[in-house]
N, C-alpha and C positions, 0 to 999 in steps of 0.2 A: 656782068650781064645777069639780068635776073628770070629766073625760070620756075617755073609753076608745071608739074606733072602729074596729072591723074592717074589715077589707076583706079581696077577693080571693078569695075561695068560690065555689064552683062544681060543675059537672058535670063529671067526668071521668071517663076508660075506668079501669080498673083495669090498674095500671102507669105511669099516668100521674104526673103531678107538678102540684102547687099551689104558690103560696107568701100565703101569710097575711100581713096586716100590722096595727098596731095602731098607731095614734098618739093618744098620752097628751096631753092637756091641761088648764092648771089646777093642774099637781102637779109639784112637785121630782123628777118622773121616774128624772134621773142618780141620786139616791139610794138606790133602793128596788130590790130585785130585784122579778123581773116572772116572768110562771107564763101556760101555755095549758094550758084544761081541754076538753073534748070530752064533749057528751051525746048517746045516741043514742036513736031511739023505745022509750021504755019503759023505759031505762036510767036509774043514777043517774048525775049528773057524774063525770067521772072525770081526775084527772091526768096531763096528755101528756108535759109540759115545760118547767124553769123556768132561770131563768137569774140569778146574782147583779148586783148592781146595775151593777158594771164588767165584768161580759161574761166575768168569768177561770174560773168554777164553771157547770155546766152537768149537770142531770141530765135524764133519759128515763125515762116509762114502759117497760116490758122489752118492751111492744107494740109500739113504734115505734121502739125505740134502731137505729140504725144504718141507719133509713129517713129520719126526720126529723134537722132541726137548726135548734135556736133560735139568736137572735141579737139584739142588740139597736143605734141607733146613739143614744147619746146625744144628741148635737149637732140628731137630729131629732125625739126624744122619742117614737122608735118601735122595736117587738119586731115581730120575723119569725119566721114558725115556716117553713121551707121542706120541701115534704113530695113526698119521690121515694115512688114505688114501694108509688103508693095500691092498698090491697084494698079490696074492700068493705064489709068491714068497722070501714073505716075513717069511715062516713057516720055524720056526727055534725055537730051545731050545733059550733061551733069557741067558745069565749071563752078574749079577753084577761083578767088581772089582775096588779093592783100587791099586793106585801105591806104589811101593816100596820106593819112594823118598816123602820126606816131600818136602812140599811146591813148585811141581815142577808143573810145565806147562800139559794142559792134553797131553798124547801120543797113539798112533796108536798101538802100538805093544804089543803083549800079554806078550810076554817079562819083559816088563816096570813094572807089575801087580804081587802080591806075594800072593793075600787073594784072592779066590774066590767064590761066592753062588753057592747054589747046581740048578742052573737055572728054568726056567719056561718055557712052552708049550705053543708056541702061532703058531696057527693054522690059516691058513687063505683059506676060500673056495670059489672057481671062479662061 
């Protein structure tokens, strides 16, 4: 059974910093690239950041490029989303996911993704 748990969400001032983490169980993990979406009240889901299955392809929403940075370590079958220079805009349910494809390139679309964590609460106060 495959299982996806977040942690690390929270309350933070605006400008602060989080880091998120996800550990994969269950699932050929090193395989698969891995993807964090963010929903906020009233919003659809939306794509933050994915990362190819060995760590080397790495894209960003154009919302958070150069604030956040995915990461992932094989060896413990966990994704980090590390997130400087929170707005508040930023308050959204956070989730992990695995793509559906071995060995594929990371992708934007929720689509792409078959395994999901039950997400985490990161709050960010102006």
């Amino acid at each position: 059974q495959v299982q996806l748990v977040e942690s690390g969400g929270g309350l933070v001032q605006a400008g602060g910093s989080l880091r998120l983490s996800c550990a994969v169980s269950g699932h050929t993990f090193s395989r698969y690239a891995m993807g964090w979406f963010r929903q906020a009240p009233g919003k659809e889901r939306e794509f933050v950041a994915a990362i190819s299955w060995r760590g080397g392809n790495r894209y960003y929403a154009d919302s958070v490029k150069g604030r956040f940075t995915i990461s992932r370590d094989n060896a413990k079958n966990t994704v980090y989303l590390q997130m400087n220079s929170l707005k508040p805009e930023d308050t959204a349910v956070y989730f992990c996911a695995v793509d559906r494809d071995v060995y594929s390139d990371p992708r934007r679309s929720e689509y792409e993704y078959d395994y999901w964590g039950q997400g985490t609460q990161v709050t960010v106060s102006s």
